[in-house]
N, C-alpha and C positions, 0 to 999 in steps of 0.2 A: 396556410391556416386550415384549409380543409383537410391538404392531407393528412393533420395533426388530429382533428377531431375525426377523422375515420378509424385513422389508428388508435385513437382512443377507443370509440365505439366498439373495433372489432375483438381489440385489446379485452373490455368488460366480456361481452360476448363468450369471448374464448373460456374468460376465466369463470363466469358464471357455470357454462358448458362442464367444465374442467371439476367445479365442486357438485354442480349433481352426479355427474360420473362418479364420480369416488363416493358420495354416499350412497348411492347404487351398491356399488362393490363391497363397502364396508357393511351394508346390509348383509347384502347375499353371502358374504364371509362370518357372518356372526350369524345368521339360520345355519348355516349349515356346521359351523360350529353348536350352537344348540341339539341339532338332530343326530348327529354324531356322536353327543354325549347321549340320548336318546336310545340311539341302537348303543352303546356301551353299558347301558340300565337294564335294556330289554335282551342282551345277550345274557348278560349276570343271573337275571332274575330267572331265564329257562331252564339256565343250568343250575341252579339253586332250586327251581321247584322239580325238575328233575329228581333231585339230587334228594330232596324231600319227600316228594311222593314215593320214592324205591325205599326209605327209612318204614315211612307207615305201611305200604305196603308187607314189608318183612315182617314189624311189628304187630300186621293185626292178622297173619299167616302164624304165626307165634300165640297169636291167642286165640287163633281157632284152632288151636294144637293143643294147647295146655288143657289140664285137669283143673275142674270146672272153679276147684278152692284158690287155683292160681290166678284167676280170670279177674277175681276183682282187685289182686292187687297191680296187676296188666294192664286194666282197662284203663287208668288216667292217664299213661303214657303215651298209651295209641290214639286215643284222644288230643292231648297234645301236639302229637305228630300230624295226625289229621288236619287241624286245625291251622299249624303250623305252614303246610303244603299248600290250603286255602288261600292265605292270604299271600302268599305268594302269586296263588295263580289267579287272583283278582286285581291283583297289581299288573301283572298280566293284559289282562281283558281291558283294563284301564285305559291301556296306552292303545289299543286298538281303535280305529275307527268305526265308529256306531254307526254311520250315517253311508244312505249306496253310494258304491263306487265301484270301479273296473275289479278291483282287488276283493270286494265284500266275499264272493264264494273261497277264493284260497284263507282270508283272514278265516273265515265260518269253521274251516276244514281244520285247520292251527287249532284252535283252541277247542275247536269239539276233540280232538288229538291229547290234548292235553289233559282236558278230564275223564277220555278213557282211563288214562294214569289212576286215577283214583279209585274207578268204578271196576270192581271184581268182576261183574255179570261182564264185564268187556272179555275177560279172559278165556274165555272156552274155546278152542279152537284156536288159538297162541297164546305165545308166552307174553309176559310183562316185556319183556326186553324188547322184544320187535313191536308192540307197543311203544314202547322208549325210541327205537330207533326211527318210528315214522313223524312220531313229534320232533325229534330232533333234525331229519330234514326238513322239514315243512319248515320250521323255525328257520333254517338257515336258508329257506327260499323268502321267507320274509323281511331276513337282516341285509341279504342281496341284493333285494331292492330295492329297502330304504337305503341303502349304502350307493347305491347306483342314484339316485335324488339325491344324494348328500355330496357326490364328489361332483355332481355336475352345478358348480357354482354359479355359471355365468348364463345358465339357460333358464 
């Protein structure tokens, strides 16, 4: 009889044991599926405000070109564009962490990166492109390591 009710006991035990375990796991597999899709948002959107700031960019290089009659029918477009590259890069800033952390001065360095993109006065002494290119590492130092917290499931 006793040995019957041990093995019963150890039996619940085990199984108990057995379903936190797995909800454990079915957790940490569903964040990290969340943050995965997370950095797949935040890859898109770089290269999309990328991809938008070098539009306005050209655009409003275009209309500090043009003769002065051409200007106003120019300007709603780069506007648009401008506009356009914002929110993108406020979507951005969105997914960032606001609050200190180990990471706050690289996040700080990213996105102050980013709106060099926008900012003309950034250009003097380089080109937009290497502009472009130091946002574009920085970003991928930041998709690297959330990607490195995403694959380590069980930690």
């Amino acid at each position: 009889m006793m040995d019957v009710l041990s093995f019963a006991i150890w039996s619940g035990i085990a199984i108990a044991l057995g379903a936190i375990v797995a909800a454990w796991l079915t957790r940490r597999t569903k964040i990290s599926e969340f943050r995965q899709e997370w950095i797949n948002e935040l890859r898109a959107d770089i290269a999309a405000y990328i991809g938008a700031a070098d539009r306005w960019m050209t655009a409003r290089n275009e209309l500090n070109e043009a003769p002065h009659t051409e200007r106003q029918q120019m300007a709603p477009n780069a506007e648009k564009l401008s506009n356009e590259a914002r929110v993108i890069l406020h979507r951005i800033e969105l997914r960032i962490n606001p609050r200190k952390n180990k990471f706050e001065d690289a996040d700080k360095e990213f996105l102050s990166s980013l709106w060099k993109l926008l900012d003309p006065s950034a250009l003097p002494g380089t080109s937009w492109r290497a502009l472009a290119d130091n946002s574009v590492r920085l970003g991928r130092e930041l998709l690297k390591r959330e990607w490195e917290v995403a694959k380590n499931v069980f930690f």
